[in-house]
C-alpha positions, 0 to 999 in steps of 0.5 A: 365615419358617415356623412349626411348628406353627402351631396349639396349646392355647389354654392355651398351653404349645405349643412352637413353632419359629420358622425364618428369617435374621437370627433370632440374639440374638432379644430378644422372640416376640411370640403377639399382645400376648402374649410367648412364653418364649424357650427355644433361639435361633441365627441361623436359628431360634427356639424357644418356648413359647406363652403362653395365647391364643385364636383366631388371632394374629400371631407376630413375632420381635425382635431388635437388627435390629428386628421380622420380619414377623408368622406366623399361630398358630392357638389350639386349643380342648381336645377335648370327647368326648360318646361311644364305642362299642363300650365293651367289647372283647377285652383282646388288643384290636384292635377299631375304636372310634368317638369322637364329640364336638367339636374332634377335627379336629387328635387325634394320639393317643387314650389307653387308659388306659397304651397309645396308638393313633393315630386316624383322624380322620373330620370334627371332630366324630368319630375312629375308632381301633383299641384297643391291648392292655389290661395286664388285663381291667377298665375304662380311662380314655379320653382323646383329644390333640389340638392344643388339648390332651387331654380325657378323661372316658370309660371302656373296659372290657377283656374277657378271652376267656370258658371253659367249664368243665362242663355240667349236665345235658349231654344231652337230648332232640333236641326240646329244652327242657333247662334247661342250667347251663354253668360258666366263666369271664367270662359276664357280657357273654355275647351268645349260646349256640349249641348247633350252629348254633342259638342258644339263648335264656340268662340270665347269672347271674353271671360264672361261669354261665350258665343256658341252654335247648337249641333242638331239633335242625334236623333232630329228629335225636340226636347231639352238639352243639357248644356256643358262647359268645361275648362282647364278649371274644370266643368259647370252644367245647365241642366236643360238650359236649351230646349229644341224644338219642333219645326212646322208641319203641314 
């Protein structure tokens, strides 16, 4: 006489399915000394809803026969998360987060704010899931389901793509050291400017700008630079949006 499932919240509310023979006119689904609500019955199966319990229980089924043989139900304890990372990503999302905490063994589903993704369980005690597309940028609350029920309490902030809008001053020497004022749009998790293939040591400002210093040229040669931001919502290019130039010979 199986049982599915045969594990659920300790608050109870799981519905479970009880299939056998002889189940017909079932009178009393007993979790332990608890009874179940019986809420769908036929000669081979009964359906109910857990009443609230803790550990493992012996399940039994009554009817005008007498009393079945008892099915272990195993009570669930609700997820507890202690951590997420990374906590910011693309709004088009696709990036892989880690959740730590405890009881994560049975998660079925981990919820970024209104979207869902299904987890890969790693132990108990650690998941790790790809985010779902966010409705916009900004912060979500996330929750982690599992067979005990669902917990949430942690935050993901979704991130829009950064662009760049203009540069100020955008040419100078090949030596480098130019102050450089870029302008655009979601600078404030901005992880690094590259002018060519060189980083450049910056400071964000606000989410519209960026202050930056230009790396001399690898060569010390002029000519035009490509300029790259990039941030936890991802990469925009200038394409030779600064031109270094030539210092004065005599």
């Amino acid at each position: 006489m199986p049982i599915s499932p045969n594990q659920g919240s300790t608050g109870g509310g799981t519905t479970v399915t009880i299939t056998g023979t002889s189940l017909g006119g079932a009178t009393a689904v007993r979790f332990g000394t608890k009874t179940a609500t019986i809420t769908a019955n036929t000669p081979t199966s009964v359906t109910v809803t857990s009443p609230s319990g803790t550990g493992t229980v012996p399940v039994t089924v009554t009817t005008p026969g007498g009393t079945s043989n008892p099915l272990s139900f195993f009570y669930v304890g609700a997820p507890f998360k202690s951590s997420l990372s990374p906590v910011t990503g693309v709004t088009a999302g696709g990036n892989t987060v880690t959740i730590n905490g405890t009881g994560l063994t049975t998660a079925t589903a981990v919820h970024f704010g209104a979207a869902t993704a299904t987890p890969t369980v790693v132990n108990d005690g650690q998941l790790t899931v790809a985010v779902p597309a966010g409705a916009a940028a900004g912060p979500v609350g996330v929750s982690v389901t599992t067979a005990g029920g669902t917990n949430n309490g942690l935050s993901y902030t979704y991130v829009d793509v950064p662009t760049i809008g203009t540069l100020n001053p955008n040419s100078g020497p090949a030596s480098g050291g130019t102050v450089v004022t870029i302008t655009g749009t979601n600078f404030s998790t901005t992880q690094s400017v590259v002018f060519g293939a060189t980083p450049a040591p910056f400071s964000v400002i606000n989410d519209t700008t960026l202050s930056v210093v230009t790396p001399p040229t690898p060569d010390g040669s002029p000519g035009p630079a490509d300029v790259t931001v990039t941030t936890s919502g991802g990469s925009d290019t200038e394409v030779a949006g600064f031109t270094y130039v030539a210092g004065p010979g005599i």
